[in-house]
MMTF fields as JSON, N, C-alpha, C and O atoms, coordinates in Angstrom:
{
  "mmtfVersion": "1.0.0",
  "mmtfProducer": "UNKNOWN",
  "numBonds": 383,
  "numAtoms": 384,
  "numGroups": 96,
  "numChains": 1,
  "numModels": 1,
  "chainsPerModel": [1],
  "groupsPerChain": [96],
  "chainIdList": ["A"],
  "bondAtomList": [4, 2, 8, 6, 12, 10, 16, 14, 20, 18, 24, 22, 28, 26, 32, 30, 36, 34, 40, 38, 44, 42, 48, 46, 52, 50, 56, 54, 60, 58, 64, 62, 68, 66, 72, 70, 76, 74, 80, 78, 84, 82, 88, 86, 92, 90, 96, 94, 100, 98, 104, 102, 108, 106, 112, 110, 116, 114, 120, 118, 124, 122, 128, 126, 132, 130, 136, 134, 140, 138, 144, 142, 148, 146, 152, 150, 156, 154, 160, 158, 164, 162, 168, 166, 172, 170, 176, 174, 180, 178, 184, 182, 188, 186, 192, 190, 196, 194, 200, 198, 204, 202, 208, 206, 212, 210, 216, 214, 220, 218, 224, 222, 228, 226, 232, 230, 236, 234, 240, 238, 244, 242, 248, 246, 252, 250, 256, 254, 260, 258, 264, 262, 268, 266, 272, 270, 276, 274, 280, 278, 284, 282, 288, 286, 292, 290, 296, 294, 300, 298, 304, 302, 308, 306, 312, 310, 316, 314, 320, 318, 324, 322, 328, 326, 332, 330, 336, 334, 340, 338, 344, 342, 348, 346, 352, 350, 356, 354, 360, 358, 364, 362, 368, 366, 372, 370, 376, 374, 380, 378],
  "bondOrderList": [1, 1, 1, 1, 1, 1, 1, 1, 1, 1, 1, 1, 1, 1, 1, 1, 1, 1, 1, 1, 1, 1, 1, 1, 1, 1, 1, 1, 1, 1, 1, 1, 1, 1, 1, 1, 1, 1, 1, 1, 1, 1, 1, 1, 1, 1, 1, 1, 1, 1, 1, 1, 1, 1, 1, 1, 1, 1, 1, 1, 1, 1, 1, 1, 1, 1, 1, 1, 1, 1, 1, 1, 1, 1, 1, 1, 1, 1, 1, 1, 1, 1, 1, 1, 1, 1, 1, 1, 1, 1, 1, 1, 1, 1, 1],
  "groupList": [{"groupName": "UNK", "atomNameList": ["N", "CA", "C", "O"], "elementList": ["N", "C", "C", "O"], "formalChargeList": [0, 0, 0, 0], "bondAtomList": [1, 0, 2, 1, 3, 2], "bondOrderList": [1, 1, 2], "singleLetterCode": "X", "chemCompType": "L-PEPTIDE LINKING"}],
  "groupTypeList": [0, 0, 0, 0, 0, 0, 0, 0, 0, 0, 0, 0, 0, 0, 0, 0, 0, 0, 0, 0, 0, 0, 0, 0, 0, 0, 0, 0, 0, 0, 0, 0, 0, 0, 0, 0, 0, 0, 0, 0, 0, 0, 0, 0, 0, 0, 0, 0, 0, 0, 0, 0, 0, 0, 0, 0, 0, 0, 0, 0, 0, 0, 0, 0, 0, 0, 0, 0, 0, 0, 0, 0, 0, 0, 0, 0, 0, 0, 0, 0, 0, 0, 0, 0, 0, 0, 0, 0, 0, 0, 0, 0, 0, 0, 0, 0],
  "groupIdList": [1, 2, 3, 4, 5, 6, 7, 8, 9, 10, 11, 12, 13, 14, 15, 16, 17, 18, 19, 20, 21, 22, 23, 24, 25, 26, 27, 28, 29, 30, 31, 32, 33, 34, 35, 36, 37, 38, 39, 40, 41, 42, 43, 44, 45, 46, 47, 48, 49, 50, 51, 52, 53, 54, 55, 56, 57, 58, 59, 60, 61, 62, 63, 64, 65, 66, 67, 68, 69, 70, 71, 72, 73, 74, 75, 76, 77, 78, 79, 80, 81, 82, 83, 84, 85, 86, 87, 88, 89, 90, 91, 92, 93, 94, 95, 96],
  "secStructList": [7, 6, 6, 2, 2, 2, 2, 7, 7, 4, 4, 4, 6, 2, 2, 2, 2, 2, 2, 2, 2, 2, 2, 2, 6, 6, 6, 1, 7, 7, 1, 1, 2, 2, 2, 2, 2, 2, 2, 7, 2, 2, 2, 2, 2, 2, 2, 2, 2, 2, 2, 2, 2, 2, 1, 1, 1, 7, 7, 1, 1, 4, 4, 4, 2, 2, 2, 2, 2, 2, 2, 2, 6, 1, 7, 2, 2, 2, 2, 2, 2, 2, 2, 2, 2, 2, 2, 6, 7, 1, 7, 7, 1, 1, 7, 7],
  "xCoordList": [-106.368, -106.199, -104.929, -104.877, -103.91, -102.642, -102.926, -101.887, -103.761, -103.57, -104.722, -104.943, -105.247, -106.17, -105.008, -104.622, -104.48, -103.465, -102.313, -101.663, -102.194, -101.134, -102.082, -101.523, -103.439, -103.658, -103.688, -103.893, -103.442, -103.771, -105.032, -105.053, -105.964, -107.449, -107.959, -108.375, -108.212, -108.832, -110.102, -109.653, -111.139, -112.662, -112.444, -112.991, -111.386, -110.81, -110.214, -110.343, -109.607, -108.456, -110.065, -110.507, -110.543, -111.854, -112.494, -112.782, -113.435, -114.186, -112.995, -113.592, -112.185, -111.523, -111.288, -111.779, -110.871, -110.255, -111.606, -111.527, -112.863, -114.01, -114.019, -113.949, -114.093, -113.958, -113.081, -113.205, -112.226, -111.099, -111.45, -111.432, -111.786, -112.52, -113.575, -113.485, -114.564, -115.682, -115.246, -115.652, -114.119, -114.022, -113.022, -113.235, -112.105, -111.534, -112.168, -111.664, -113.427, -114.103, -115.838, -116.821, -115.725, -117.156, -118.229, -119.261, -118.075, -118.898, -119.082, -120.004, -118.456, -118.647, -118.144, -117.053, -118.771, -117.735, -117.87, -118.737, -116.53, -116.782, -117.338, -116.969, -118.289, -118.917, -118.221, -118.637, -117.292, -116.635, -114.838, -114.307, -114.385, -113.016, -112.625, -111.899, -113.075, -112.708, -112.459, -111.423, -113.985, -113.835, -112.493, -111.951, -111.998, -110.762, -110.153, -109.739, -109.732, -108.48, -108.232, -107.148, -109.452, -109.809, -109.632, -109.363, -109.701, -109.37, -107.774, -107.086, -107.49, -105.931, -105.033, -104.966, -104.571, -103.985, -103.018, -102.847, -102.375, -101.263, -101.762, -101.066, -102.932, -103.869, -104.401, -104.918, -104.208, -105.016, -104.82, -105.667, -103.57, -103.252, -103.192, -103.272, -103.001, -103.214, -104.485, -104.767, -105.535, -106.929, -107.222, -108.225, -106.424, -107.04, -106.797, -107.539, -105.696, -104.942, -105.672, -105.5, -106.723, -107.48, -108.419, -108.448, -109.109, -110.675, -110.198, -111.008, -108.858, -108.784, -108.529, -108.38, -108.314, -108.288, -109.138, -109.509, -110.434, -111.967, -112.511, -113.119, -112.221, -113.226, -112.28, -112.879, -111.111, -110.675, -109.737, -109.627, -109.27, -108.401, -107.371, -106.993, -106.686, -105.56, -106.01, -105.519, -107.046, -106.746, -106.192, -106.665, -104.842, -103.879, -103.662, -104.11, -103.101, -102.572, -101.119, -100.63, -100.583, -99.88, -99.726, -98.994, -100.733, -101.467, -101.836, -102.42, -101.819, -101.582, -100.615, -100.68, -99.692, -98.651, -98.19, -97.558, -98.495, -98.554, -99.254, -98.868, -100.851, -101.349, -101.245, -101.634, -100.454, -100.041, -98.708, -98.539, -97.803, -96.683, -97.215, -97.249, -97.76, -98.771, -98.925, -98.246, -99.9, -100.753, -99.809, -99.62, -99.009, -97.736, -96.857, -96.084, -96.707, -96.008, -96.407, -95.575, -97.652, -98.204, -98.38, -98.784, -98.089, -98.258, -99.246, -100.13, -99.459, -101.247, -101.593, -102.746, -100.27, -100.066, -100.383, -101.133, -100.051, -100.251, -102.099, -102.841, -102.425, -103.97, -104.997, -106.025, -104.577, -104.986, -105.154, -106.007, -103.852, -103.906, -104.631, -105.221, -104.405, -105.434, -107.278, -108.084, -107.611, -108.854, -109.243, -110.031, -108.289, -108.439, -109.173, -110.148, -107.671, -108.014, -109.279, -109.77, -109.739, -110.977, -112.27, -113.357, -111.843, -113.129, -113.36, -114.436, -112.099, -111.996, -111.872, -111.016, -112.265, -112.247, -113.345, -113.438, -114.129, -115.337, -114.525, -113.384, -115.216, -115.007, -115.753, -116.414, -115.412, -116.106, -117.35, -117.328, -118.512, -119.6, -119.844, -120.766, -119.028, -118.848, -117.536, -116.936, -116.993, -115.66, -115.157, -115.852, -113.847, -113.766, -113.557, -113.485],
  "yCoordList": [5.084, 3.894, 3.154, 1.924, 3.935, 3.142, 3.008, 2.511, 3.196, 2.316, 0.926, 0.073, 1.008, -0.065, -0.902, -1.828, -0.76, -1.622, -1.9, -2.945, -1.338, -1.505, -3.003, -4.094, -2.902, -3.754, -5.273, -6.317, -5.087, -6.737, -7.504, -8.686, -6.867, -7.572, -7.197, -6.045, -7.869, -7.665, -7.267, -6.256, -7.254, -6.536, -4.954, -4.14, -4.71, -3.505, -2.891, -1.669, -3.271, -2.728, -2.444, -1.349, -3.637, -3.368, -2.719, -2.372, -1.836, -1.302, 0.255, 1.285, 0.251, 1.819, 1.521, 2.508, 0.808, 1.125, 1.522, 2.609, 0.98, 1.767, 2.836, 3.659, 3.557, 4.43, 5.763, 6.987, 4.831, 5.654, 6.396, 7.599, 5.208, 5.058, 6.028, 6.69, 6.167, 7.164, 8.734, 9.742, 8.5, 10.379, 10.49, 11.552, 9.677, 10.012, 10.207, 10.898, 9.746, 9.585, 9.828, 9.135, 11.037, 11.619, 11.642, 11.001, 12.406, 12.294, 11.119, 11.241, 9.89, 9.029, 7.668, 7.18, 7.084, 6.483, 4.878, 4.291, 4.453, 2.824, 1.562, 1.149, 1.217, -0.271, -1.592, -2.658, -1.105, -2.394, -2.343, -1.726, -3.413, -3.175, -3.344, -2.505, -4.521, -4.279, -3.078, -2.752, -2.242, -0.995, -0.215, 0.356, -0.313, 0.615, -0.036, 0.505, -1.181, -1.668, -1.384, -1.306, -1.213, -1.007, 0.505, 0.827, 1.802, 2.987, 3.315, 4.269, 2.318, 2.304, 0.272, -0.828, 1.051, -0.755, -0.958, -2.04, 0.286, -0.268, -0.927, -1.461, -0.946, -1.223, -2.858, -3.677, -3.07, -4.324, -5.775, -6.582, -5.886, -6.928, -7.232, -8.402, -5.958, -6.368, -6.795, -7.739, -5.48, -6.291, -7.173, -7.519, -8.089, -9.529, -10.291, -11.238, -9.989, -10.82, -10.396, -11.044, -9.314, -8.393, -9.976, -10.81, -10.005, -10.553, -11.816, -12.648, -12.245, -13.761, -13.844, -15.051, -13.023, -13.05, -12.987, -13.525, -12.144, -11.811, -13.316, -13.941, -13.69, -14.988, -16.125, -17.162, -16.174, -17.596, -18.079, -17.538, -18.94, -19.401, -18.945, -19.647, -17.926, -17.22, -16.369, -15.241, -16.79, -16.059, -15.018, -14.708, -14.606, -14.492, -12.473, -11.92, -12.038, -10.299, -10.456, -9.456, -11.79, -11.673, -10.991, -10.151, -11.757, -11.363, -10.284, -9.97, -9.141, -7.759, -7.175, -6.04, -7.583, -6.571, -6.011, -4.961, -6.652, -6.241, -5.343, -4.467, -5.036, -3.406, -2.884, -1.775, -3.191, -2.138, -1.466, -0.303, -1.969, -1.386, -0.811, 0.419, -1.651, -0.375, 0.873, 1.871, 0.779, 2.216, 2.868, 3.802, 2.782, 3.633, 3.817, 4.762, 3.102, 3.99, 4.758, 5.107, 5.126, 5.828, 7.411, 7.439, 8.27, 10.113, 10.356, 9.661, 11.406, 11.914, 12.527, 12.812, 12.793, 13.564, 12.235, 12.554, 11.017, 9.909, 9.488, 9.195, 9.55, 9.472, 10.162, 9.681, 11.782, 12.722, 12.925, 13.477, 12.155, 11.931, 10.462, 10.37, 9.553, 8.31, 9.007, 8.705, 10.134, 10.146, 11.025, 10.735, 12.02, 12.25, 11.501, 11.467, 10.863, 9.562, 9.331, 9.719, 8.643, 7.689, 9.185, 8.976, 10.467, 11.108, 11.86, 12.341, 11.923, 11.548, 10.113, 10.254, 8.993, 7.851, 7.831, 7.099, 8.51, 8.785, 9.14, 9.594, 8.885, 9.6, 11.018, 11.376, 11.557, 13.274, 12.703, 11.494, 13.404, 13.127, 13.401, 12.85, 14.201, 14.913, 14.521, 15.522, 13.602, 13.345, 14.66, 15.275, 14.678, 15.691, 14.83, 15.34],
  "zCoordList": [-184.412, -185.215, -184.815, -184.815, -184.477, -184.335, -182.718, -182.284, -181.703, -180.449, -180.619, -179.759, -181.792, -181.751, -182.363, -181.651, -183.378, -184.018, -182.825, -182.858, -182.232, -180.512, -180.241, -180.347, -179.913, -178.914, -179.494, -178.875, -180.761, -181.236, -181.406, -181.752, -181.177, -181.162, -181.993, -181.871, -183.22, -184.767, -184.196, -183.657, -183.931, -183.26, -183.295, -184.04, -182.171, -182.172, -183.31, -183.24, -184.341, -185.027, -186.19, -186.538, -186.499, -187.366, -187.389, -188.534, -185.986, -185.909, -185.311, -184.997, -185.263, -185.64, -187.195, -187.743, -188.027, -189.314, -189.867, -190.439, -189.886, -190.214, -189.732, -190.645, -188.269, -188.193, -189.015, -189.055, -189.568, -189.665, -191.163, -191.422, -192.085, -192.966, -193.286, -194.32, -192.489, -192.672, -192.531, -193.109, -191.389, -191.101, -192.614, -193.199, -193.236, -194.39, -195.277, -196.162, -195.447, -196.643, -196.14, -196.403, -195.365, -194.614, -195.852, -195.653, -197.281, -198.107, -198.859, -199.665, -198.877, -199.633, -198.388, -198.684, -197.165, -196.786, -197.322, -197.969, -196.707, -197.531, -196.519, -195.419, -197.357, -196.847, -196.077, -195.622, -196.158, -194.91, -195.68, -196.604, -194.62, -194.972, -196.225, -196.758, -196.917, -198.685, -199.456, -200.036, -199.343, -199.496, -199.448, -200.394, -197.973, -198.072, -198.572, -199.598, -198.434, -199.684, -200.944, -201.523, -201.387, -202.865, -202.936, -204.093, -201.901, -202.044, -201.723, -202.086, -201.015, -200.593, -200.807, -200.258, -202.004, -202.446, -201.227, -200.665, -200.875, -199.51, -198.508, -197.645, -198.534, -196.595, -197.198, -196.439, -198.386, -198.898, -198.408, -198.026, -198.514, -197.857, -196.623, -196.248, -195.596, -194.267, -193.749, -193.011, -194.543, -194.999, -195.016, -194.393, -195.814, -195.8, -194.789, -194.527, -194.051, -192.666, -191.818, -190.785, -191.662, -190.851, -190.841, -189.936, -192.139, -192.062, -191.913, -191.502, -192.192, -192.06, -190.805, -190.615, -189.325, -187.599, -187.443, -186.401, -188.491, -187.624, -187.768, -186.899, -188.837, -189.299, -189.693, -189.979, -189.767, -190.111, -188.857, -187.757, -189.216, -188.62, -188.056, -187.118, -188.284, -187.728, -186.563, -186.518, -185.405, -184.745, -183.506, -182.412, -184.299, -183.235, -183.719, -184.723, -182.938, -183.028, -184.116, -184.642, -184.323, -184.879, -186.382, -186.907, -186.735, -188.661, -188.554, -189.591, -187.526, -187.874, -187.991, -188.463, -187.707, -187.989, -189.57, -189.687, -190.485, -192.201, -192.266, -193.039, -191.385, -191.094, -190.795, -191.16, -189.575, -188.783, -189.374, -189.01, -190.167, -190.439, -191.647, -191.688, -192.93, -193.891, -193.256, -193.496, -192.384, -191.759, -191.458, -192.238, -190.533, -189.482, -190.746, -190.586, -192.172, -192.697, -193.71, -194.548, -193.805, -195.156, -194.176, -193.014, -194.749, -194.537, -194.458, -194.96, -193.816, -194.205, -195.405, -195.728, -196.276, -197.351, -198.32, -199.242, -198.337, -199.083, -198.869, -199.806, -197.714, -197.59, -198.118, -198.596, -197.986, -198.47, -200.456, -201.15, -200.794, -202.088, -202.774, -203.851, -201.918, -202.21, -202.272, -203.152, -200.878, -200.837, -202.754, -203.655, -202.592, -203.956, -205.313, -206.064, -204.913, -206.191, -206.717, -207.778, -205.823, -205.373, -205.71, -206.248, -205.293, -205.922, -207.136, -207.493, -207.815, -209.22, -209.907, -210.779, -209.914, -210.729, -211.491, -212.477, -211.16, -212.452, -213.599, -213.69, -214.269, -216.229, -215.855, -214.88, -216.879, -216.822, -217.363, -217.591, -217.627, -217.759, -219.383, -219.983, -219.944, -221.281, -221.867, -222.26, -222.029, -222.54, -223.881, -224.69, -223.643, -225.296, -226.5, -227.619]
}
C-alpha cells in the first residue's frame, strides 16, 4: 500500500487501498473506498482527495499526500483495533 501511495497515481493507490481493505476485513470486506473511511475516520479525508483525483478535477499526485501521511502514520495496532470496532458495532441481539 505504501509503494502505491509512493507512486502518485490515484488508479494505483485505489485499487491497492481496496486491496488493502479486503485482506483487513477478509470476513466482511468493504464496498469501495467510502466504506473504509467509514471503518477508519483517519483514512476519510484523504478518501475524499483520493475520489476527487479519480474523478474530479484535481488530477494531480499531489491530493495524496493527506493519505499517504494518514496511512504511514496509523500502527498496525491502531488498524487492528479499528477492524475490531467495526465487528462489534452491532447491538447484542438480546440487550439486558
Amino acid at each position: 500500500m505504501e509503494q502505491a501511495l509512493r507512486s502518485g497515481e490515484p488508479v494505483v493507490v485505489q485499487n491497492a487501498l481496496l486491496k488493502w481493505g479486503n485482506s483487513v476485513w477478509s470476513d466482511d470486506p468493504p464496498q469501495g473506498l467510502e466504506k473504509i473511511g467509514e471503518r477508519i475516520l483517519e483514512l476519510k479525508k484523504g478518501i475524499k482527495f483520493l475520489n476527487s483525483a479519480l474523478y474530479g478535477n484535481h488530477q494531480n499526485g499531489n491530493s495524496l499526500e493527506e493519505l499517504k501521511n494518514d496511512f504511514c502514520g496509523m500502527s498496525f495496532a491502531e488498524i487492528k483495533n479499528k477492524k475490531n470496532d467495526h465487528e462489534t458495532m452491532l447491538p447484542p441481539l438480546y440487550p439486558e
